[in-house]
RODO-2510 file (C-alpha; in nm, 4 decimals, decimal comma):
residues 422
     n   res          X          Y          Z
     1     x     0,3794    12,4657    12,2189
     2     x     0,3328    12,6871    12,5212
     3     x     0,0246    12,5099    12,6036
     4     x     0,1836    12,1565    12,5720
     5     x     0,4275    12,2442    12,7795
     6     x     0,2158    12,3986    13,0637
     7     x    -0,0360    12,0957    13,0277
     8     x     0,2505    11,8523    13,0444
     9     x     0,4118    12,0218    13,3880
    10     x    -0,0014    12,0054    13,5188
    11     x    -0,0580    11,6103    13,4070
    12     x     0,2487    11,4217    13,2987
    13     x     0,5396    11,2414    13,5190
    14     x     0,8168    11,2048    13,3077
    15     x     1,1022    10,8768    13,3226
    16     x     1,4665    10,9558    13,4891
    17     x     1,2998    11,3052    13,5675
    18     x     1,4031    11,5056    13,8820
    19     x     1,0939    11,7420    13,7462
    20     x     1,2218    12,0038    14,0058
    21     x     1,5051    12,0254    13,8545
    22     x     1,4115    12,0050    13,5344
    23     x     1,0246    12,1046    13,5086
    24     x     1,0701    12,1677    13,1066
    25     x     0,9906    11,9558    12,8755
    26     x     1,0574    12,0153    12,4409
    27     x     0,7299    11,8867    12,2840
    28     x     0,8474    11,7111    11,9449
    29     x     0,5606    11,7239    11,6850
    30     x     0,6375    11,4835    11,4131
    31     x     0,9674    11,2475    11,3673
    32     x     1,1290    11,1834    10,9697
    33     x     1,4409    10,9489    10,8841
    34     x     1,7041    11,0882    11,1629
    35     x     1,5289    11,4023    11,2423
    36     x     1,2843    11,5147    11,5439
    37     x     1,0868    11,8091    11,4487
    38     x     0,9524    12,0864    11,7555
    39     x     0,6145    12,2010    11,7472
    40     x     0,8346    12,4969    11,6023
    41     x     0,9485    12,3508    11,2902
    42     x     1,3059    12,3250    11,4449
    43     x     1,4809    12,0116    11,3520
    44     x     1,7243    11,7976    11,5811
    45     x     1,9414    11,4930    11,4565
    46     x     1,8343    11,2054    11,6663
    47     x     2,2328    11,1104    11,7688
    48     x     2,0646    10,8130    11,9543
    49     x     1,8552    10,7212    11,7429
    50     x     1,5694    10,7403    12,0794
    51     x     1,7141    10,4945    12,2939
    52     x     1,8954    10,2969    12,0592
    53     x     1,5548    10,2257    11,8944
    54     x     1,4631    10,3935    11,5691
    55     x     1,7663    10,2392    11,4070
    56     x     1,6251    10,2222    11,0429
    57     x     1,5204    10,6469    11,0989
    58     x     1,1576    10,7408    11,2127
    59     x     0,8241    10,6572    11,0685
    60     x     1,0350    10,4619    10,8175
    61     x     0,7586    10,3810    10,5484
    62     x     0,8251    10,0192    10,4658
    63     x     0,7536     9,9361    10,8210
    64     x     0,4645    10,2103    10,8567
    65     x     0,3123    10,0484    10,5564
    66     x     0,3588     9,7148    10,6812
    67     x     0,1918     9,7833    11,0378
    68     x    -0,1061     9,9657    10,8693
    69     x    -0,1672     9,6559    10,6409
    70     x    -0,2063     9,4281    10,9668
    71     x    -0,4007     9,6919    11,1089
    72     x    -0,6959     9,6059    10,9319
    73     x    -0,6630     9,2230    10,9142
    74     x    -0,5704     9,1326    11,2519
    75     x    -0,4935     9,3863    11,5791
    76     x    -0,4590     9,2089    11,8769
    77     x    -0,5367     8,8616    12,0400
    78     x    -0,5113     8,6841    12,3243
    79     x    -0,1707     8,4733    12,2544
    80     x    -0,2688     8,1936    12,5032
    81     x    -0,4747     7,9172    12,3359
    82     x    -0,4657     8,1504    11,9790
    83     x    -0,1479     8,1911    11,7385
    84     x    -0,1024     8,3871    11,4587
    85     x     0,0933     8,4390    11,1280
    86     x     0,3054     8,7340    11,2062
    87     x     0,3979     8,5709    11,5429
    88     x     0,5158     8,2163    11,3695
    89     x     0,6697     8,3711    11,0779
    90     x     0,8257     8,6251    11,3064
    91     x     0,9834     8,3611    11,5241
    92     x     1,1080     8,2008    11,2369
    93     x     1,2765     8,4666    11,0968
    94     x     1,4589     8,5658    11,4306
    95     x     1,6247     8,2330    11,4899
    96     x     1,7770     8,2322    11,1439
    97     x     2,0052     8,5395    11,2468
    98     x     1,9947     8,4416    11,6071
    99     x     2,3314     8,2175    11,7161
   100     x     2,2258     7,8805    11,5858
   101     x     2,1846     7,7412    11,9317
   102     x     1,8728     7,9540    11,9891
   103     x     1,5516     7,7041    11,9009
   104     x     1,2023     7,8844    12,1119
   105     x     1,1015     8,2415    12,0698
   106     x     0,8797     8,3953    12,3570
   107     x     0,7204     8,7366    12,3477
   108     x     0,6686     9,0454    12,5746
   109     x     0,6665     9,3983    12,5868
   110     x     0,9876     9,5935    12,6787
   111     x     1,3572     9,5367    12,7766
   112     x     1,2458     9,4618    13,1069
   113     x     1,0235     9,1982    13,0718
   114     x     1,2268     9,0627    12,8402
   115     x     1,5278     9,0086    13,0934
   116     x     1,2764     8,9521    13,3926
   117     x     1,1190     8,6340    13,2210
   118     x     1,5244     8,5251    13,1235
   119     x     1,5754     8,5291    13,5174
   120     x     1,2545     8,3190    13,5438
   121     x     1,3619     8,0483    13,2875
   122     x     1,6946     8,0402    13,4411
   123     x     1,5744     8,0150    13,8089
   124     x     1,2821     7,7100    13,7228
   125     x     1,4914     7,5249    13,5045
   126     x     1,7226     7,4178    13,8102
   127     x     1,3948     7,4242    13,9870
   128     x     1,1945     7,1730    13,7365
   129     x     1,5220     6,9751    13,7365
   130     x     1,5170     6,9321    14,1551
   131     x     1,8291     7,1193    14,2058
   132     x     1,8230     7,4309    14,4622
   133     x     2,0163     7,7312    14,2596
   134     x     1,8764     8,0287    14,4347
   135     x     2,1687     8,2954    14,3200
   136     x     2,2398     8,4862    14,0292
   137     x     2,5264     8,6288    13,9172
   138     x     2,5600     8,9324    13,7043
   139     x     2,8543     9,2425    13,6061
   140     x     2,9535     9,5418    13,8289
   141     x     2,7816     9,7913    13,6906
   142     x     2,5857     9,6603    13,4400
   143     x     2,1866     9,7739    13,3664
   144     x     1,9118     9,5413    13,3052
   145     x     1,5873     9,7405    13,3510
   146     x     1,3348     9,8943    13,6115
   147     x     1,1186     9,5771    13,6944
   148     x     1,2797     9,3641    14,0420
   149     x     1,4418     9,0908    13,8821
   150     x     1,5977     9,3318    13,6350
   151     x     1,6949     9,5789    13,8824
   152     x     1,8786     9,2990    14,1127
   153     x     2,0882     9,1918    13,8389
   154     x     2,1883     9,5891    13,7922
   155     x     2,4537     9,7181    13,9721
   156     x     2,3519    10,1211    13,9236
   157     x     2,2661    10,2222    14,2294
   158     x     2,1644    10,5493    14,0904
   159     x     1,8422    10,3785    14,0005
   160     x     1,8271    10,1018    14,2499
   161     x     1,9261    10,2513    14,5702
   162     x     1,5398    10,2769    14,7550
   163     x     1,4908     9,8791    14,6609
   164     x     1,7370     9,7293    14,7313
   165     x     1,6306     9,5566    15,0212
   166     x     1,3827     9,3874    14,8138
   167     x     1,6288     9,2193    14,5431
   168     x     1,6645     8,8813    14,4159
   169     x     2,0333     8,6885    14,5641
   170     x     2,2634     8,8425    14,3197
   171     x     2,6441     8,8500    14,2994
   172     x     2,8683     9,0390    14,1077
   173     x     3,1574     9,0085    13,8736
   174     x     3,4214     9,2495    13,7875
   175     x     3,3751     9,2794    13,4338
   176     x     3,6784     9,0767    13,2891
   177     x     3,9611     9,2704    13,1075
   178     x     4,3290     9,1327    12,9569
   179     x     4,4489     9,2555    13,3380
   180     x     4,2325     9,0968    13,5067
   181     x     4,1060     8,7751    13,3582
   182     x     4,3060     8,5494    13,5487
   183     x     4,2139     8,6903    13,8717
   184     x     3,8378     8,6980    13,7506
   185     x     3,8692     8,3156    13,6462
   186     x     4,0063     8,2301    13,9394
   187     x     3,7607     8,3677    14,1619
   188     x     3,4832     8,2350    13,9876
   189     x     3,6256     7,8915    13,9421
   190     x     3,6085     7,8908    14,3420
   191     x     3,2766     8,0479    14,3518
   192     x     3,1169     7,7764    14,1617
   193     x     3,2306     7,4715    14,3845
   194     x     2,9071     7,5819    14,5743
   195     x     2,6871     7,4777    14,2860
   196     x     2,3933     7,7356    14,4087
   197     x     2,4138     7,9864    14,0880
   198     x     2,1285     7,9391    13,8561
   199     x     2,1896     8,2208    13,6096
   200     x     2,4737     8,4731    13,4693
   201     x     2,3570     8,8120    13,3038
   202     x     2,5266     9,0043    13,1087
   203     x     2,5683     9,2475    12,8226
   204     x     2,8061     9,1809    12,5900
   205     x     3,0385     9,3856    12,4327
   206     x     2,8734     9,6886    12,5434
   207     x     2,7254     9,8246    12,8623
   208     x     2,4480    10,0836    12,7550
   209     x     2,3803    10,2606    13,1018
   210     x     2,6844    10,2657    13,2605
   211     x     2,7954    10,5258    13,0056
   212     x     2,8669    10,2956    12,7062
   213     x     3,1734    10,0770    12,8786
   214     x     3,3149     9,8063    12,6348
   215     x     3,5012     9,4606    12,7131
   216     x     3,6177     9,2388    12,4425
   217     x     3,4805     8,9417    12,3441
   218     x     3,8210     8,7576    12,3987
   219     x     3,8030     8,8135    12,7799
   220     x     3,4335     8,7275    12,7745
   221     x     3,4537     8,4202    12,5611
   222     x     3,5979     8,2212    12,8972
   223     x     3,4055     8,3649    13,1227
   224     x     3,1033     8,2120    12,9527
   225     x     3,2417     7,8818    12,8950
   226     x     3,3769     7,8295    13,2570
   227     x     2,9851     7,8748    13,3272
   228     x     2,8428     7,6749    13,0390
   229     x     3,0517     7,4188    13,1776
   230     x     2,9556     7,4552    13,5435
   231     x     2,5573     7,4081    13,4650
   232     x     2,5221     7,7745    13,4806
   233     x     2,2897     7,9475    13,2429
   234     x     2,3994     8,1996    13,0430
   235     x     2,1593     8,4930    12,9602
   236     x     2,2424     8,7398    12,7141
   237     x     2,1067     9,0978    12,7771
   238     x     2,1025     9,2052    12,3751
   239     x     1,8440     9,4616    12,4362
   240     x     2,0302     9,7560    12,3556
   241     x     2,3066     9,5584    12,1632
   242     x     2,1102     9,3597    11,9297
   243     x     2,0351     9,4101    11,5771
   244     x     2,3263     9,5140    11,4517
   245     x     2,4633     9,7945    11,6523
   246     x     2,7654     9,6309    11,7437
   247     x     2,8614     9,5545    11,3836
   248     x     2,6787     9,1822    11,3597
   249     x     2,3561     9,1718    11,4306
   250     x     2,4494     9,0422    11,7588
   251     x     2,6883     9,0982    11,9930
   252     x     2,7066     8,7319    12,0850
   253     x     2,7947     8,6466    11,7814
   254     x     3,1786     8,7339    11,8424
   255     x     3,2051     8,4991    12,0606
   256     x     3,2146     8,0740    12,0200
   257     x     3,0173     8,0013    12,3673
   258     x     2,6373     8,1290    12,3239
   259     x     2,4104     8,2391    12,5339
   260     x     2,1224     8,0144    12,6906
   261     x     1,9067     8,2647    12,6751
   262     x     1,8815     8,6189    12,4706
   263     x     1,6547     8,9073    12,5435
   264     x     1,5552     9,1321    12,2759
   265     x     1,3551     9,4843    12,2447
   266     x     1,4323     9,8449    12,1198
   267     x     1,5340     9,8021    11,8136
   268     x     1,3201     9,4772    11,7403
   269     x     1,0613     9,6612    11,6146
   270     x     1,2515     9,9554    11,4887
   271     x     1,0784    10,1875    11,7613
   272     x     0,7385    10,1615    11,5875
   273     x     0,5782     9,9601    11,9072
   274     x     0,6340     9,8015    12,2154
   275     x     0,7944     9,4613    12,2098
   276     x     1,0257     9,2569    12,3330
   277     x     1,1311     8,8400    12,3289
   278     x     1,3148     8,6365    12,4931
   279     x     1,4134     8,3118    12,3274
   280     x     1,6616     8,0249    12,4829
   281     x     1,7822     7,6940    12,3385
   282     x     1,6139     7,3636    12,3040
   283     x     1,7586     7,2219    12,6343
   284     x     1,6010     7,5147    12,8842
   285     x     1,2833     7,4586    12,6793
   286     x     1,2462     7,1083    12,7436
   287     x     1,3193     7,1369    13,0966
   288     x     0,9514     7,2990    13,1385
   289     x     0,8058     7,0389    12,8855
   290     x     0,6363     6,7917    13,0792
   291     x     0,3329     6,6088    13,2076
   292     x     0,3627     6,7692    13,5599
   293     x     0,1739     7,1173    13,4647
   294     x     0,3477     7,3053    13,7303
   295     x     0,6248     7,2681    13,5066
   296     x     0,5398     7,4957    13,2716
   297     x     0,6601     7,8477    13,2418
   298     x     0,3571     8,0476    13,3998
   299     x     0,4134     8,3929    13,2383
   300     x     0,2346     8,6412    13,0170
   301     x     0,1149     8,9820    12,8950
   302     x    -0,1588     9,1153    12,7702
   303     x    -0,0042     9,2296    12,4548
   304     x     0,2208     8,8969    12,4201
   305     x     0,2943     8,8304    12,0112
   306     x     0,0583     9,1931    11,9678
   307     x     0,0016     9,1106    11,5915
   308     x     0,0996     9,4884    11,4717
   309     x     0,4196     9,4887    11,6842
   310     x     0,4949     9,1514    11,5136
   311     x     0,4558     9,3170    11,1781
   312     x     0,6517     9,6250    11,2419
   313     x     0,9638     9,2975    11,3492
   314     x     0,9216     9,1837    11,0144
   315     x     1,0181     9,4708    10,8297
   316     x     1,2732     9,6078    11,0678
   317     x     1,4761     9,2634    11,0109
   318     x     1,4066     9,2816    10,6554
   319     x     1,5918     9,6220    10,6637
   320     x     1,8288     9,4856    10,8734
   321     x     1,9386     9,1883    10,6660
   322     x     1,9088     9,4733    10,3009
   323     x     2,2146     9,5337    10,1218
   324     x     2,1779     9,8999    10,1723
   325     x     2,1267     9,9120    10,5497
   326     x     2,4595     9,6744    10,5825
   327     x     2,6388     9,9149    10,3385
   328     x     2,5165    10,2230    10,5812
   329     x     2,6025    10,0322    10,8884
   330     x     2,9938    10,0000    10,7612
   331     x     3,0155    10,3393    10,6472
   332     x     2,8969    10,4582    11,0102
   333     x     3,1765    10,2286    11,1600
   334     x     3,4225    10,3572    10,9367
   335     x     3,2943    10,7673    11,0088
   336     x     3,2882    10,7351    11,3823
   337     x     3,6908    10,5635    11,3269
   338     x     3,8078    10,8382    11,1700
   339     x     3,6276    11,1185    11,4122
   340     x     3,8127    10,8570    11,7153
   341     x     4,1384    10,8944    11,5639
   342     x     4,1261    11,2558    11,6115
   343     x     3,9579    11,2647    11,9587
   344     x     4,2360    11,0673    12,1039
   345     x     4,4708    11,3090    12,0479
   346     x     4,2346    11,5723    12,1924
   347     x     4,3485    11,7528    12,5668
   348     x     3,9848    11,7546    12,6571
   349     x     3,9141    11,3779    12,5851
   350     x     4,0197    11,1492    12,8689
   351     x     3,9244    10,8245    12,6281
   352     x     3,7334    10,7349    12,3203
   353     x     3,6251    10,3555    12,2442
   354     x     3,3961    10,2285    11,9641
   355     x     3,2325     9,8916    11,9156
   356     x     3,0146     9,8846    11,5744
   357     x     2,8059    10,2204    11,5116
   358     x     2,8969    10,2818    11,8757
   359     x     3,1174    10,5368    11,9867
   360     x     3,1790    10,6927    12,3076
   361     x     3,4174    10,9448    12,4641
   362     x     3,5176    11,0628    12,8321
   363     x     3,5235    11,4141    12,8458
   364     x     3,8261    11,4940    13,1170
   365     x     3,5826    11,6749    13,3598
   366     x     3,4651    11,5608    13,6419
   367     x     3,0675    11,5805    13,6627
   368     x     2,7474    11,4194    13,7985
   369     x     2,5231    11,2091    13,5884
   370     x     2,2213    11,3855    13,5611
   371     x     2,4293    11,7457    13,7372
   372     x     2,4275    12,1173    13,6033
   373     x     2,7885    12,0119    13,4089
   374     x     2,5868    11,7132    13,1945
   375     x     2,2749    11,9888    13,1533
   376     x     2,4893    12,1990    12,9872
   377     x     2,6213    11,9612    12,7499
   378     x     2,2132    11,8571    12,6899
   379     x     2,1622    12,2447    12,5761
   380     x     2,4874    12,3059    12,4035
   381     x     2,3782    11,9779    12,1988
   382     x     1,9882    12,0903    12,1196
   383     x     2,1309    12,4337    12,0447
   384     x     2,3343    12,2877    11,7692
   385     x     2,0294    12,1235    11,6381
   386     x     2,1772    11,7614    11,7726
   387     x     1,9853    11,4875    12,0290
   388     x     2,2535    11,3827    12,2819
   389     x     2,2123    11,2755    12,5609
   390     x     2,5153    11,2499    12,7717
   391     x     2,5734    11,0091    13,0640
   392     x     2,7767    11,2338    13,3221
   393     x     3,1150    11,3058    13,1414
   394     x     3,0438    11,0581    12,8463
   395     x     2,9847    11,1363    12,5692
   396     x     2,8010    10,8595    12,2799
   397     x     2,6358    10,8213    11,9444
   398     x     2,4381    10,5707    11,8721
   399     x     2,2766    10,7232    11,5673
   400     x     1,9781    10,5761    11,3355
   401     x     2,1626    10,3933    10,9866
   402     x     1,9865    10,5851    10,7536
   403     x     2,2128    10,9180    10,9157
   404     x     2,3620    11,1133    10,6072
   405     x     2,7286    11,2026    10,5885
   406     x     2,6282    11,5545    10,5783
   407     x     2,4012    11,5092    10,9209
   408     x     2,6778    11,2803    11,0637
   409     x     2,9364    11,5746    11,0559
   410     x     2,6948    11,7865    11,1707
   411     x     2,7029    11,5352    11,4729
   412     x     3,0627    11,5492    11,4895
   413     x     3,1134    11,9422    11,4538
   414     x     2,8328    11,9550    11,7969
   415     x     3,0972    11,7392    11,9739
   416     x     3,4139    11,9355    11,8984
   417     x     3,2273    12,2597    11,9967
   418     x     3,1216    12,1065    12,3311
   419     x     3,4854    12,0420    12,3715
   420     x     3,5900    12,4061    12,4147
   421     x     3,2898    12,4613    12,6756
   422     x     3,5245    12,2578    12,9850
***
């Protein structure tokens, strides 16, 4: 492990790493259900499930066994000119839990790319149509991903601060709450006499990075159709909320106006492989279908509709749509109610919220994001045998569904011990 380690420090530039800071890195040898094994033999509960992405627990062997049967039929092909069977059927699958609104599936790689080439359609669907919408409008404080387009529609300036300068026109909305929807209304009713916004991002229900923050899909539900109505398009940032984390398997679900757009990853392929899609309705899609060949949407990846990534899809929404995983789902929604009930009450917690298998608390402590306070909490978690990874002074789980009672109060009892360390 030793060597690892002293290779890694030599060779490796880790993600969201000050490696100053924090020159150390835990070399994980193998992964099983919810647990991440050390090159020790030490185990640690995956709490979040790896970035929200292992959702049905690791190396799960219905998908494993798919993905090696495709293996040796079909790897990878260029998905421009050439289709394939896992790609079609994949497609097909995904719009029948989709909102019914969604009609054309296209693929990518990550999160990223999945909300960069949203932007795009939005953007050159007022272009195709001759009208000049040049803005987009997007959440205080919401997080998108690292590429440019992604990044302008964040409003996380921990991340974004050096590139700024370099952003897409974006405005931003104060995320609307039962205080302020009026005001929010309002304000946007006035902003959109201009008739210059092309697109709306968002993340519904839950914002991921910005330490798990939660509206209601009652506040939201206007919000949308005030821009549906306006010509706006609406694009749905499910990366981290989709498949069924919020309780449905999406979070747009909950409300009546749907998104234009969607953009999927993470869980999509159950953390197995790289992937990502973004699909939109029939009406964006014909906007680019035309004789005029500029028209078209002028966008791809290498590893577009990768044939093994499509396969790995499959089986995650297979397990998705099971009996058993939407038994385990509600019996994670009920645990993490009856572990908020008691955290409410708590002198340490400053607020708890859930949304699905979701749950989040504010310690009462003020602390930076990535500071020595948060480290602490990091090591007090991994000492425990638990993978946290807290956001400042919050606090989240976002565990796999497969996660035992037994492993789930292990969870719990990690979090009540961190408690008494502030």
């Amino acid at each position: 492990m030793k060597n690892i380690s002293e290779k890694d420090k030599k060779f490796v530039w880790h993600p969201l790493t000050q490696h100053k800071r924090n020159p150390e890195m835990l070399p994980i040898a193998r992964a099983e259900g919810c647990l991440l094994y050390d090159m020790q033999g030490r185990s640690y509960i995956d709490g979040i499930s790896s970035w929200y992405t292992c959702m049905y627990g690791h190396c799960n062997p219905r998908i494993t066994s798919r993905v090696a049967s495709q293996m040796s039929t079909l790897d990878q092909v260029v998905f421009s000119g050439f289709t394939h069977a896992p790609a079609v059927q994949l497609a097909e699958e995904l719009l029948q839990v989709l909102p019914e609104n969604q009609a054309k599936v296209f693929y990518s790689d990550n999160g990223s790319t999945a909300v960069e080439i949203g932007i795009k359609m939005a953007l050159q669907y007022h272009f195709n149509r001759g009208e000049k919408r040049p803005v987009l409008l997007a959440f205080e404080d919401g997080f998108h991903g690292d590429t440019f387009g992604a990044m302008s529609v964040s409003g996380l300036s921990v991340y974004n601060g050096p590139f700024e300068d370099f952003f897409l026109k974006v405005e931003r909305l104060p995320v609307p709450t039962e205080d302020n929807l009026k005001q929010v209304l309002a304000r946007l009713e006035e902003r959109l006499e201009k008739q210059d916004i092309a697109g709306f991002v968002y993340e519904p229900l839950v914002q991921g990075a910005a330490a798990m923050k939660m509206n209601k899909a009652e506040c939201l539900e206007p919000v949308l159709a005030l821009l549906k109505k306006k010509g706006v398009v609406t694009i749905a940032d499910e990366v981290m909320t989709g498949f069924g984390k919020t309780g449905k398997h999406f979070a747009s679900l909950y409300m009546d106006t749907q998104p234009d757009i969607i953009c999927l990853s993470k869980a999509l392929t159950a953390g197995l492989l790289p992937m990502a899609a973004t699909t939109c309705s029939q009406e964006i899609y014909d906007a680019f279908y035309s004789d005029e060949l500029g028209k078209g949407f002028f966008h791809g990846h290498t590893y577009t509709a990768n044939p093994l990534a499509c396969s790995a899809a499959l089986a995650a929404l297979e397990l998705l749509r099971s009996e058993q995983i939407q038994q385990n789902i509600q019996r994670v929604i009920d645990s993490h109610r009856g572990f908020a009930r008691e955290l409410q009450s708590h002198p340490r917690v400053a607020d708890v919220r859930q949304c699905g298998v979701i749950l989040a608390l504010d310690l009462d402590a003020s602390m930076e994001r990535y500071g020595d306070l948060r480290d602490r909490l990091y090591r007090h978690f991994m000492e425990q045998g638990v993978f946290l990874r807290p956001l400042g002074n919050t606090i989240y789980i976002l565990a796999p569904y497969v996660i035992t009672e037994e492993q789930l109060m292990t969870v719990y009892d990690s979090i009540r011990t961190a408690l008494d360390l502030f």
